[in-house]
C-alpha positions as CSV (number, residue, x, y, z in Angstrom):
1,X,136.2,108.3,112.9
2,X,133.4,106.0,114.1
3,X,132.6,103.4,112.4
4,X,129.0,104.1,112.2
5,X,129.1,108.1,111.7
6,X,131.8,106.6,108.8
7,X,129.2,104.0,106.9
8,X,126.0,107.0,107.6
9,X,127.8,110.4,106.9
10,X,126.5,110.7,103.8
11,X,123.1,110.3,105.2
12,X,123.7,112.6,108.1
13,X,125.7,115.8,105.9
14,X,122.4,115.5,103.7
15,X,119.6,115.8,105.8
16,X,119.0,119.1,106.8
17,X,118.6,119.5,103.2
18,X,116.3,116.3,103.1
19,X,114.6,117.8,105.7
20,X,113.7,121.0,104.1
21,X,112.7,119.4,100.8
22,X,110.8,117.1,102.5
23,X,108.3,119.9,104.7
24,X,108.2,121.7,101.3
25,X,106.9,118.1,99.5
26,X,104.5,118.0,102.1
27,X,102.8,121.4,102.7
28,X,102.8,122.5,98.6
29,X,100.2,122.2,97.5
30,X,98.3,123.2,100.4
31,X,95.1,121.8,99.0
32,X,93.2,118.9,99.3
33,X,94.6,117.6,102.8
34,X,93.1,114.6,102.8
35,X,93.9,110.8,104.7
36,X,94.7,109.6,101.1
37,X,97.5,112.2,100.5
38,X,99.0,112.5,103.9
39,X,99.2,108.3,103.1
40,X,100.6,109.0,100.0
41,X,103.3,112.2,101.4
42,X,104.4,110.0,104.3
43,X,104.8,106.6,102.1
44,X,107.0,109.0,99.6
45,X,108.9,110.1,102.3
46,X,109.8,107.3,103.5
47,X,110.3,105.3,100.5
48,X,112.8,108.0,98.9
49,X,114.8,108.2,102.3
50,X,114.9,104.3,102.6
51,X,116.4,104.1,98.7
52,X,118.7,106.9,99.4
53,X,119.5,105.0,102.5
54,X,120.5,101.9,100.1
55,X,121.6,103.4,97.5
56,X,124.2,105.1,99.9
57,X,125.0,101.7,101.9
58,X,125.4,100.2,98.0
59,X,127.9,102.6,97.0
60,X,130.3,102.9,100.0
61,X,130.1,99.0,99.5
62,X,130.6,99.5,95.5
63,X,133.5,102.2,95.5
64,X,136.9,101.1,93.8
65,X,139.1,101.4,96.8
66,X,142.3,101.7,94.4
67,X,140.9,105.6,94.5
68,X,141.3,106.2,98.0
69,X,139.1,106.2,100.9
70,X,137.4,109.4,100.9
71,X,136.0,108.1,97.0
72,X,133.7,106.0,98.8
73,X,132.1,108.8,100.8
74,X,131.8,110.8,97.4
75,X,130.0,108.3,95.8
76,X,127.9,108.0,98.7
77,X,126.9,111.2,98.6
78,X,126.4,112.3,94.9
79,X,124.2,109.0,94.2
80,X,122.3,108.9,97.6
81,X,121.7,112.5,96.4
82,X,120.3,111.7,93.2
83,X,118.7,108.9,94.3
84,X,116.3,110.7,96.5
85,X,115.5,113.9,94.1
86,X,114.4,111.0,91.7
87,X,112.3,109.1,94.0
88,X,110.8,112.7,95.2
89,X,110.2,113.9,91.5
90,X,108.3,110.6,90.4
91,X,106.3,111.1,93.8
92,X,105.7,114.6,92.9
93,X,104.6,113.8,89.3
94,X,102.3,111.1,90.7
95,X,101.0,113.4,92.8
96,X,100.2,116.1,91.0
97,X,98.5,113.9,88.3
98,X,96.4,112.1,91.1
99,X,95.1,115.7,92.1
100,X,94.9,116.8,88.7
101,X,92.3,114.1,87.7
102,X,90.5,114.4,91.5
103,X,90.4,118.2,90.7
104,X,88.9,117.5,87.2
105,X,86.0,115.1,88.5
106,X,85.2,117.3,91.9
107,X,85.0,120.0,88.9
108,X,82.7,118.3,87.1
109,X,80.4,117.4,90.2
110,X,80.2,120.9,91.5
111,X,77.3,122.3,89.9
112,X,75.4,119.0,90.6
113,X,76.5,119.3,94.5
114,X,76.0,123.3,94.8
115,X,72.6,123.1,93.2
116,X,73.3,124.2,90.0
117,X,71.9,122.3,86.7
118,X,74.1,120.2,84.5
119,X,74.3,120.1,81.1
C-alpha cells in the first residue's frame, strides 16, 4: 500500500461520514445565518478535522506494534473518530448556548423594535 494512503486511511475511510455530519452541523439550525456563525461553523470545522487529523497521525505513531500492523490503523480510526464527535459536540453546545442567549436578548428587544411598549 502507499505510504501515504497507509499514514491517511483512517482519515480518508471516514470522511464521507465527516462530510455528512459536517453539512448537517452547518445547515441545522437554519436560523440566524449570520457572518458571526458561518465564522464560528467554519472555524469548528476545521478545528475538529485538524484534531482528528492529529489525533489520527498520534495514534498510528502511538500503537504497540507487538499487536500487529493493522492495530495501528484501528487505533487510528476509533480515536480519530471520537476525537472529532467530541470536538463537534462541544461546538454544538457552544453554539446552541450562543444562540440561546442572542435569541433571549433579540426577544427582549422586539417589542421595543416593532413598536410595541415595554414594560
Amino acid at each position: 500500500m502507499n505510504p501515504l494512503v497507509e499514514l491517511n486511511l483512517a482519515l480518508i475511510l471516514f470522511l464521507p461520514w465527516y462530510a455528512i455530519l459536517a453539512v448537517l452541523f452547518w445547515l441545522f439550525p437554519r436560523q440566524p445565518r449570520t457572518f458571526a456563525r458561518k465564522a464560528f461553523d467554519s472555524a469548528s470545522l476545521v478545528l475538529a478535522t485538524a484534531l482528528s487529523a492529529w489525533s489520527m497521525y498520534w495514534s498510528i505513531g502511538s500503537a504497540d506494534p507487538q499487536y500487529g500492523h493493522m492495530w495501528g490503523q484501528i487505533l487510528a480510526t476509533s480515536l480519530s473518530y471520537g476525537v472529532f464527535l467530541a470536538a463537534m459536540a462541544v461546538a454544538m453546545l457552544l453554539r446552541w448556548r450562543w444562540l440561546r442567549g442572542r435569541a433571549a436578548v433579540d426577544f427582549g428587544s422586539a417589542p421595543a423594535a416593532t413598536g410595541g411598549s415595554v414594560p
